[in-house]
N, C-alpha and C positions, 0 to 999 in steps of 0.2 A: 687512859683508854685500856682495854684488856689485852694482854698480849699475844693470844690467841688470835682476837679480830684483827691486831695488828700486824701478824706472821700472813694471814690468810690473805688482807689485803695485799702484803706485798707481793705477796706469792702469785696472785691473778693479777697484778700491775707489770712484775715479770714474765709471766707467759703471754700478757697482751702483746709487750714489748716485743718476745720473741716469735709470734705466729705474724704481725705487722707487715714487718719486709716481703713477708711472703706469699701474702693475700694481697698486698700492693704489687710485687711483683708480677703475678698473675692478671691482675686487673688490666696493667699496661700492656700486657703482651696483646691482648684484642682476641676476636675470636678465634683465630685459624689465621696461621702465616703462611699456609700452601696453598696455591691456586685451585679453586674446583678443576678437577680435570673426571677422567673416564674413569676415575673410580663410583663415583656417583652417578650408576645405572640406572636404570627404570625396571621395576619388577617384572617377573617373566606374566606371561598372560595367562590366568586359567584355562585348561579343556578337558573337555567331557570328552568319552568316545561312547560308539551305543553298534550293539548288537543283538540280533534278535534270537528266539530259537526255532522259529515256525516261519517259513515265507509264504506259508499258503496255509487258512485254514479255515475251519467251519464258523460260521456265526456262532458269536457267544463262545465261543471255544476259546479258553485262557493260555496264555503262550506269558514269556519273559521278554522283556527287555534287560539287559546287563551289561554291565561295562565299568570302565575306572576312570578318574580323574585325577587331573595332576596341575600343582601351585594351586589346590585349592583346599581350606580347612575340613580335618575330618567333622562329620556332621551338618555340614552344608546342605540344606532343602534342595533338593534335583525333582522338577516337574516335568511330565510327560505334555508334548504339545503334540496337536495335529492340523496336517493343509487340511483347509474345509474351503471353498471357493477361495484359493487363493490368499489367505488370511488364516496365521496361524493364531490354533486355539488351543487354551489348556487343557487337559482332562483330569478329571479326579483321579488322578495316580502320582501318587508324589511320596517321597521318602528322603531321611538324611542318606547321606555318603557313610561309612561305615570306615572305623579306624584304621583299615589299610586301602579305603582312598575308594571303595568299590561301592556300586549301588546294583540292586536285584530287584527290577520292578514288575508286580503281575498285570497282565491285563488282559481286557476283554474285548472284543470292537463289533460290533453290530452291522456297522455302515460297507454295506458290499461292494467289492470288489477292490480295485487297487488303494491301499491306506497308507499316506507318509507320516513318518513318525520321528520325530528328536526330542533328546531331552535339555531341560535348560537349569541353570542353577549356578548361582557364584558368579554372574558375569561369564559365562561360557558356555557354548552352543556346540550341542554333538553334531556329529556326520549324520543325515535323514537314511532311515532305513524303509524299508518299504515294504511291507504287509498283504498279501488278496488274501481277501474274506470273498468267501463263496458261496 
């Protein structure tokens, strides 16, 4: 045989040897010898918060909604919803969260008089702000 191939074999039949105990060792130990206890919390919950800059304004008149989020990934989709009988609806106004957690939405509202408004996104619901169109 070459003794090249015969150094090499030995050589990886020695290191099997010595990695062996150790990867056996391991195995027997199981997964986890400490009890689950209160280190193993549950994540905190996503929220939105929402403020407006107009509480009163003209039809079709464009105002902001604004505000930040927090435990939620930047660029997360945040949509504007509204009470309509009771039953909230989306509205075409939606944007990511922006890398320091913030969202700047425009809008426009037609529908007169008193308008509730929140935003939703990432599993998390703002505080309703509330809007008269006049």
């Amino acid at each position: 045989m070459n003794p090249v191939l015969t150094r090499a074999l030995t050589l990886g039949a020695g290191l099997l040897l010595v990695t062996s105990p150790i990867a056996a060792a391991s195995a027997l130990a199981g997964p986890s010898d400490t009890p689950p206890g209160p280190a193993a919390k549950a994540a905190p919950r996503p929220t939105l918060s929402a403020k407006v800059t107009a509480g009163s304004i003209r039809a079709w008149q464009q105002f902001r909604i604004h505000g930040a989020s927090t435990h939620l990934r930047a660029g997360t989709r945040v949509t504007l919803q509204q009470l309509h009988h009771k039953k909230w609806v989306s509205l075409p106004a939606q944007m990511n969260t922006s890398r320091a957690h913030t969202y700047n939405l425009r809008v426009k509202l037609g529908l007169k008089g008193p308008n509730k408004l929140r935003v939703v996104g990432g599993g998390a619901v703002s505080n309703v702000v509330q809007v008269t169109v006049r």
